[in-house]
C-alpha atoms as an extended CHARMM CRD file, in Angstrom:
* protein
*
       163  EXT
         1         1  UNK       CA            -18.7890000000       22.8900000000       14.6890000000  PROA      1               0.0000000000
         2         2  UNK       CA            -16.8230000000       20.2220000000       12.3480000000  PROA      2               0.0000000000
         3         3  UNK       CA            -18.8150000000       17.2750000000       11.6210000000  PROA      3               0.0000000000
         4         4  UNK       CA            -16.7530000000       14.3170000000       12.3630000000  PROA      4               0.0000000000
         5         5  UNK       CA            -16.7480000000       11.2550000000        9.5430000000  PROA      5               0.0000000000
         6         6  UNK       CA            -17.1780000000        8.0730000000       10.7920000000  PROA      6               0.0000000000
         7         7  UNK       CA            -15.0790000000        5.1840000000        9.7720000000  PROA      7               0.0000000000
         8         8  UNK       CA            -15.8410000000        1.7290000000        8.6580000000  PROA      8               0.0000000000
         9         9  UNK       CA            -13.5420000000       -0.9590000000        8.5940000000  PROA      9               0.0000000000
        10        10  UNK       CA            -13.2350000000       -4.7180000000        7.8450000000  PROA      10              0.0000000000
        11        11  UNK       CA             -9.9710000000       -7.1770000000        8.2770000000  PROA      11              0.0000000000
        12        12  UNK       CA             -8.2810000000      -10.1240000000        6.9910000000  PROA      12              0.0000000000
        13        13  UNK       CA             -5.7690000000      -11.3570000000        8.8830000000  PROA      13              0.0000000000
        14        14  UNK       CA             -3.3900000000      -14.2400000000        8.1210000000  PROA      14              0.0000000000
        15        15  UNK       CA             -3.5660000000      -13.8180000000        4.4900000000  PROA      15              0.0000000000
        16        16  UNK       CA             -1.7680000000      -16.4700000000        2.3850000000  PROA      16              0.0000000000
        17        17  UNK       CA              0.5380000000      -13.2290000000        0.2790000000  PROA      17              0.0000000000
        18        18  UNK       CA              3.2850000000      -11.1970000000        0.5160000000  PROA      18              0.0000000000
        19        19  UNK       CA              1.8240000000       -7.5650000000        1.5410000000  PROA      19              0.0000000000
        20        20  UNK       CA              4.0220000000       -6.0120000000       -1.4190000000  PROA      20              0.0000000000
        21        21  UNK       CA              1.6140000000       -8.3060000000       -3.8780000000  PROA      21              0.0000000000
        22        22  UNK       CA             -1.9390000000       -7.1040000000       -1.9090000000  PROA      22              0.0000000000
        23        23  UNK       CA             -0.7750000000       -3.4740000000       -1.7530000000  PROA      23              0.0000000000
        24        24  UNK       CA             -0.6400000000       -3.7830000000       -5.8180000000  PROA      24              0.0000000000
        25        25  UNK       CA             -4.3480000000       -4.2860000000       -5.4940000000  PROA      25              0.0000000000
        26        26  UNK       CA             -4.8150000000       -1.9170000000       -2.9670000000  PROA      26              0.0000000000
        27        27  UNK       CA             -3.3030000000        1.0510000000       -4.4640000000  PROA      27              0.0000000000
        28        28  UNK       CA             -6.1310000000        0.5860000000       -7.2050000000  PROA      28              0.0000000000
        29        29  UNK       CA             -9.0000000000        0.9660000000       -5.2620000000  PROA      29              0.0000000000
        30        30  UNK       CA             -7.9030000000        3.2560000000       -2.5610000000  PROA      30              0.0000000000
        31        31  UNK       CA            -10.0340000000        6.6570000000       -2.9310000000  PROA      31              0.0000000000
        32        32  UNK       CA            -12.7350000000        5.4040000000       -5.0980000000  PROA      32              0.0000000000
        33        33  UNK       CA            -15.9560000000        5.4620000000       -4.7190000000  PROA      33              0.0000000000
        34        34  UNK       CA            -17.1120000000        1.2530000000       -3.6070000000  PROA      34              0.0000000000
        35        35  UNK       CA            -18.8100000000        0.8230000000       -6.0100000000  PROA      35              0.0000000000
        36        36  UNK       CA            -15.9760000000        1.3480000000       -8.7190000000  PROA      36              0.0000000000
        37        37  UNK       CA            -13.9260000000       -0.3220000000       -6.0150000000  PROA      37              0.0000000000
        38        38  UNK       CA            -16.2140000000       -3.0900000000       -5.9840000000  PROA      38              0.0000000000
        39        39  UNK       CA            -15.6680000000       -3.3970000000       -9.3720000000  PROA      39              0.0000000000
        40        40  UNK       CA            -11.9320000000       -2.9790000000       -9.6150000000  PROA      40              0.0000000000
        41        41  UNK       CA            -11.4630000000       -5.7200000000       -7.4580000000  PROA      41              0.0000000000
        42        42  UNK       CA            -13.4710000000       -8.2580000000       -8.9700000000  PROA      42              0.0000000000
        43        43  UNK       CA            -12.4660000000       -7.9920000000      -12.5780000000  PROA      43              0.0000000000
        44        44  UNK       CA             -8.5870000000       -7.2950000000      -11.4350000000  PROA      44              0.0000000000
        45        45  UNK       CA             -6.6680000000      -10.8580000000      -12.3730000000  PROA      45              0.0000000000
        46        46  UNK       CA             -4.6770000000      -11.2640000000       -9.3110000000  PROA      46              0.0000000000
        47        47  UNK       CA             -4.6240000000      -14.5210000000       -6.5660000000  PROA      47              0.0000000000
        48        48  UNK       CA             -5.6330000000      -11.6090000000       -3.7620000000  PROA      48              0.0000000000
        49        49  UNK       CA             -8.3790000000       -9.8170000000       -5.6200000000  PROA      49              0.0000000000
        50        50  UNK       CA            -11.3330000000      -11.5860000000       -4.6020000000  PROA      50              0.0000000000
        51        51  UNK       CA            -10.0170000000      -11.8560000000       -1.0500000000  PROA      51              0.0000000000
        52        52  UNK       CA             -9.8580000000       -7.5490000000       -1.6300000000  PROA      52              0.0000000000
        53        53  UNK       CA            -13.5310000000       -7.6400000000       -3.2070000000  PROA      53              0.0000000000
        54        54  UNK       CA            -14.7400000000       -9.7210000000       -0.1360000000  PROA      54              0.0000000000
        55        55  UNK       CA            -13.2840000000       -7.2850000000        2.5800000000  PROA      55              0.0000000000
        56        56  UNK       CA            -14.9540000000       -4.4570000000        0.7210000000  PROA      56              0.0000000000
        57        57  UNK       CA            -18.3950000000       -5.8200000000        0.8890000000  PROA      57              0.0000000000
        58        58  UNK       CA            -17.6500000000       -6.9470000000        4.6430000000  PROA      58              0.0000000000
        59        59  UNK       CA            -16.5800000000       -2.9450000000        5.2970000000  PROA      59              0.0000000000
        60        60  UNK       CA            -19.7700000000       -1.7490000000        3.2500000000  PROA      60              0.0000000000
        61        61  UNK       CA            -21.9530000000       -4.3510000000        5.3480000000  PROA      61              0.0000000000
        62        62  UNK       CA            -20.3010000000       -3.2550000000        8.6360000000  PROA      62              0.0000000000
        63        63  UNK       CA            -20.7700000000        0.3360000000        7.6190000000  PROA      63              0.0000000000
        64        64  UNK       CA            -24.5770000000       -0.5220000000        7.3100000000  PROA      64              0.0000000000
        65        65  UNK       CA            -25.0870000000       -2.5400000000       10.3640000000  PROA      65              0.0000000000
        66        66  UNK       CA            -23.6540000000        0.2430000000       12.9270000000  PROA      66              0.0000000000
        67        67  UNK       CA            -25.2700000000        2.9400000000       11.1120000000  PROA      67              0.0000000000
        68        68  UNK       CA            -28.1550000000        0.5330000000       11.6830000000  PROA      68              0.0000000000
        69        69  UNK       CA            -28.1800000000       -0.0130000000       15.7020000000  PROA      69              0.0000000000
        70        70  UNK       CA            -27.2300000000        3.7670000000       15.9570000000  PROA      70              0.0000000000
        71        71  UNK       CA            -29.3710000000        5.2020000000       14.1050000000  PROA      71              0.0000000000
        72        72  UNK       CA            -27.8070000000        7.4870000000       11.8280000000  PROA      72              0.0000000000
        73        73  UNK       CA            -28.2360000000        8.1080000000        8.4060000000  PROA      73              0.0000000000
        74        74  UNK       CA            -26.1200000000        6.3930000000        6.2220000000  PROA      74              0.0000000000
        75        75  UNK       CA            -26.1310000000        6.8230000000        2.2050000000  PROA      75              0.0000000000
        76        76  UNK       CA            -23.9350000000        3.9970000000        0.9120000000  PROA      76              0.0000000000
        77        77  UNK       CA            -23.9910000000        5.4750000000       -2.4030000000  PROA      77              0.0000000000
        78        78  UNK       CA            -21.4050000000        8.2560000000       -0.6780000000  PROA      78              0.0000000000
        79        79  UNK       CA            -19.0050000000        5.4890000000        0.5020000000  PROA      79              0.0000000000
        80        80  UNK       CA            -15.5830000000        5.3890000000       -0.4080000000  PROA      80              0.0000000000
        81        81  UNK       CA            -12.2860000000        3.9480000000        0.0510000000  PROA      81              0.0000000000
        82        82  UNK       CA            -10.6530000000        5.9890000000        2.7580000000  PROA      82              0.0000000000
        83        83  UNK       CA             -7.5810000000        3.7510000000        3.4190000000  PROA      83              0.0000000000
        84        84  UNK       CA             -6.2510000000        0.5380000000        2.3840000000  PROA      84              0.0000000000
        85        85  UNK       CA             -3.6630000000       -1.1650000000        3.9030000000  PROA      85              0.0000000000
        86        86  UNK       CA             -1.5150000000       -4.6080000000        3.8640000000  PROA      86              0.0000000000
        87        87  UNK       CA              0.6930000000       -4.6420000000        6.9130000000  PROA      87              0.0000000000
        88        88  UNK       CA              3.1010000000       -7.7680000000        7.3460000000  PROA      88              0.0000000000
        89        89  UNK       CA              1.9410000000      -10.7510000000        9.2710000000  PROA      89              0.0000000000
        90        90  UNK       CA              4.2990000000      -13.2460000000       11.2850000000  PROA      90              0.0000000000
        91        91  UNK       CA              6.0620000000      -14.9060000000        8.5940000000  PROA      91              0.0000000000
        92        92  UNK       CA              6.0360000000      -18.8580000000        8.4910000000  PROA      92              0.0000000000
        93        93  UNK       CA              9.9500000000      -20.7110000000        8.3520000000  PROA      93              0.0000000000
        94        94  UNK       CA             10.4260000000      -23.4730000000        5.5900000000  PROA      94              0.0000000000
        95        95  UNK       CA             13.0830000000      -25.0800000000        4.8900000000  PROA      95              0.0000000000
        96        96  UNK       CA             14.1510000000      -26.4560000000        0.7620000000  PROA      96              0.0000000000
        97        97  UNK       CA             16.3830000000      -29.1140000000       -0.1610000000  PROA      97              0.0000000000
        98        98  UNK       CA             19.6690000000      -28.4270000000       -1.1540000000  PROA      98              0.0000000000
        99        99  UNK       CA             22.4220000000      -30.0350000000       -3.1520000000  PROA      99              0.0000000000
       100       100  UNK       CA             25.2130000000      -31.9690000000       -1.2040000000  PROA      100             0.0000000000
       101       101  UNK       CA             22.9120000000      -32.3910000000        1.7230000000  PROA      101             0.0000000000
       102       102  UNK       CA             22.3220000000      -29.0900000000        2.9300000000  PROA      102             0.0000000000
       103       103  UNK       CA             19.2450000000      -27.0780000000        3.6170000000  PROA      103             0.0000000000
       104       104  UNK       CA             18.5000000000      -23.6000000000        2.0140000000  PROA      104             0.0000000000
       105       105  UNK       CA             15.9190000000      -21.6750000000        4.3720000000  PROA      105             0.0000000000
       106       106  UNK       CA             13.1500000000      -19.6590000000        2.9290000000  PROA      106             0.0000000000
       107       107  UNK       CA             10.2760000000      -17.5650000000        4.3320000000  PROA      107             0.0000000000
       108       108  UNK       CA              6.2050000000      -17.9270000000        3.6190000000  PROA      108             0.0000000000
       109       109  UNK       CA              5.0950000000      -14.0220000000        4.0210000000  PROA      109             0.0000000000
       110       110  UNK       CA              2.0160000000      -13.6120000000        4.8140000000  PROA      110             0.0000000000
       111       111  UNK       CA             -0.5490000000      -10.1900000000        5.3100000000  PROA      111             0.0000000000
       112       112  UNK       CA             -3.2780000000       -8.3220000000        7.1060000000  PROA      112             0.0000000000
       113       113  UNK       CA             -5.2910000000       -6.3720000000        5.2380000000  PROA      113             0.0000000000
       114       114  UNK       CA             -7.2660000000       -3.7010000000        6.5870000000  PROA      114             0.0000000000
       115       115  UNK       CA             -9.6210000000       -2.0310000000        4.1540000000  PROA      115             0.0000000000
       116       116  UNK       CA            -11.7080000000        1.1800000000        5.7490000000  PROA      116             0.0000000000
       117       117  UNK       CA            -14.7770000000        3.1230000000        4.1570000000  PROA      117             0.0000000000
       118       118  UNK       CA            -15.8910000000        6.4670000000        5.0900000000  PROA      118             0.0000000000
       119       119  UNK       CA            -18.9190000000        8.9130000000        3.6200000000  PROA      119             0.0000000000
       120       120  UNK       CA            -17.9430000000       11.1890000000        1.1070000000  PROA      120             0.0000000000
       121       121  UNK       CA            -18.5640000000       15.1130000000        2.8560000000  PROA      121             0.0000000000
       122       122  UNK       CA            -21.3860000000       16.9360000000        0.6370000000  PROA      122             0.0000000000
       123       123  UNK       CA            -21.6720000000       14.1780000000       -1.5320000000  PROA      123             0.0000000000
       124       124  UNK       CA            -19.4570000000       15.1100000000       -3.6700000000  PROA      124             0.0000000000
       125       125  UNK       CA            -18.6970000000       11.7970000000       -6.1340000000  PROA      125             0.0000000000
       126       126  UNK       CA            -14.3060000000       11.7540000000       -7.2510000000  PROA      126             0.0000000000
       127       127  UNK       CA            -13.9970000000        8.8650000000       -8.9300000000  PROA      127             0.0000000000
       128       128  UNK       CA            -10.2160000000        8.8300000000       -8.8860000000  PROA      128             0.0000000000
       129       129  UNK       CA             -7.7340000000        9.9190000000       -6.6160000000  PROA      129             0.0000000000
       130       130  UNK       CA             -6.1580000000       12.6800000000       -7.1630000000  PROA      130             0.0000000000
       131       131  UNK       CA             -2.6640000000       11.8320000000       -8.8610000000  PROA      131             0.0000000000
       132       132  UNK       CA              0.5150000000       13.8710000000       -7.5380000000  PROA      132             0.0000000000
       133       133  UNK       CA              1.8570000000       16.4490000000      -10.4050000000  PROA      133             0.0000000000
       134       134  UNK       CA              5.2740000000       15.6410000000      -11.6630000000  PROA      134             0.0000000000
       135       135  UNK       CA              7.7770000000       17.8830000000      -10.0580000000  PROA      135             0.0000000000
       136       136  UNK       CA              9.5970000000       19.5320000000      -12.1820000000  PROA      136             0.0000000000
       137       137  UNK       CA             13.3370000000       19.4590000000      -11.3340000000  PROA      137             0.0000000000
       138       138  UNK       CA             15.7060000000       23.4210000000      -11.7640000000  PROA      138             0.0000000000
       139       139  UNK       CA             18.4620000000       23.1320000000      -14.0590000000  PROA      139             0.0000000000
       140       140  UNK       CA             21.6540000000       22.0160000000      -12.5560000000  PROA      140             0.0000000000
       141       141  UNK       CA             23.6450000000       24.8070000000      -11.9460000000  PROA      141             0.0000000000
       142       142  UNK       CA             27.3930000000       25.1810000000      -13.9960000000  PROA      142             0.0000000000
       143       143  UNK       CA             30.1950000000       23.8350000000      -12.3080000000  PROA      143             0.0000000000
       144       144  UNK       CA             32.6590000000       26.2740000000      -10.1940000000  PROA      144             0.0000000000
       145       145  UNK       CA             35.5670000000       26.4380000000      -12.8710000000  PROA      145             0.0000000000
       146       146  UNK       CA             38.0480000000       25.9140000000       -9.2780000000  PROA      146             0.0000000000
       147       147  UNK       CA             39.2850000000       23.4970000000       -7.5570000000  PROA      147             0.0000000000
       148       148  UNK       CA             39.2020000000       23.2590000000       -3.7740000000  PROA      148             0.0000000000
       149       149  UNK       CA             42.8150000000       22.7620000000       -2.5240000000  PROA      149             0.0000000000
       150       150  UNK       CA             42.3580000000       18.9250000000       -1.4760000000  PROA      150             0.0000000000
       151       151  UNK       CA             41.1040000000       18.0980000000       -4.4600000000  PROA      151             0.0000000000
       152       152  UNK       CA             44.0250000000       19.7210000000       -6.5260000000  PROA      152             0.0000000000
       153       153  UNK       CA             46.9590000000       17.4640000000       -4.6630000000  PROA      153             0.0000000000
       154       154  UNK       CA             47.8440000000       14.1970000000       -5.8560000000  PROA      154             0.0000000000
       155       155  UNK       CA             47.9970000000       11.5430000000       -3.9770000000  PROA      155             0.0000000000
       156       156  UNK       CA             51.3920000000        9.7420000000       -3.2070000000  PROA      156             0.0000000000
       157       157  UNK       CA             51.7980000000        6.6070000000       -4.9750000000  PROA      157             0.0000000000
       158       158  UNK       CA             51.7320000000        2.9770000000       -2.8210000000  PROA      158             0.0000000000
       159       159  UNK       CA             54.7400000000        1.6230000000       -2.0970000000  PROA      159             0.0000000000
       160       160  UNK       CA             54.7310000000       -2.2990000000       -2.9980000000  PROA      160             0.0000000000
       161       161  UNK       CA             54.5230000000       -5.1100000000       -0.0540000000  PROA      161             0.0000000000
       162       162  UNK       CA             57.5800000000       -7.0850000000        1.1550000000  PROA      162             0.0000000000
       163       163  UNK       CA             57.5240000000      -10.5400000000       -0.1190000000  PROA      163             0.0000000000
């Protein structure tokens, strides 16, 4: 019988960013442990990092407080970052003056972040996710020494427009 993992989450919705700029803090927490997450986020020097480190501790607290009225054992020592995400919001329409009278439009992005913790299995501690290896790319192979046909006809010169 496979034990199932449950999944904490926490949300921030209507966040003030673009999602490209959250998803750079994102991608350095995602698969750590929280409390290296915890720490990521607070000492990382972007506008959305605190916002990031506030979500985690709401996750970690809503983690507790359901393992709480259930009744299962929960080590928060195990947690980790399971997913991280920063989908795009409803973006907000502003318009800039322009020279000559005109108006250049613009658009206020904004995000909602979802951040989601989940035990470790057999408490094993991975600091760091587990980078993709390089591929490594086979030598291009030589070049056929001929031609298709098509490619050995010339094409016919243009003839110049009527004035």
């Amino acid at each position: 019988m496979a034990v199932e993992t449950k999944e904490y989450r926490a949300e921030a919705k209507f966040q003030r960013v673009s999602p490209q700029k959250a998803r750079l803090v994102l991608d350095l927490i995602k698969g750590r442990g929280v409390q290296e997450a915890l720490e990521t986020a607070a000492f990382t020097k972007k506008r959305i990092a605190p916002v990031i480190h506030k979500l985690l501790v709401s996750a970690v607290d809503n983690a507790k407080y359901v393992a709480g009225e259930k009744g299962v054992d929960l080590d928060v020592d195990s947690l980790y970052v399971k997913s991280a995400l920063a989908n795009d919001g409803p973006r907000m329409k502003r318009i800039r003056p322009a020279p000559m009278g005109r108006a250049y439009r613009y658009q206020r992005r904004l995000a909602h972040i979802v951040v989601s913790v989940a035990e470790r299995s057999n408490g094993a501690v991975v600091t760091k996710v587990d980078e993709p290896a390089a591929e490594v790319k086979p030598a291009k192979k030589a070049a056929k020494t001929t031609k298709p046909a098509a490619a050995a006809k010339k094409a016919a010169p243009k003839k110049k427009a009527a004035k």
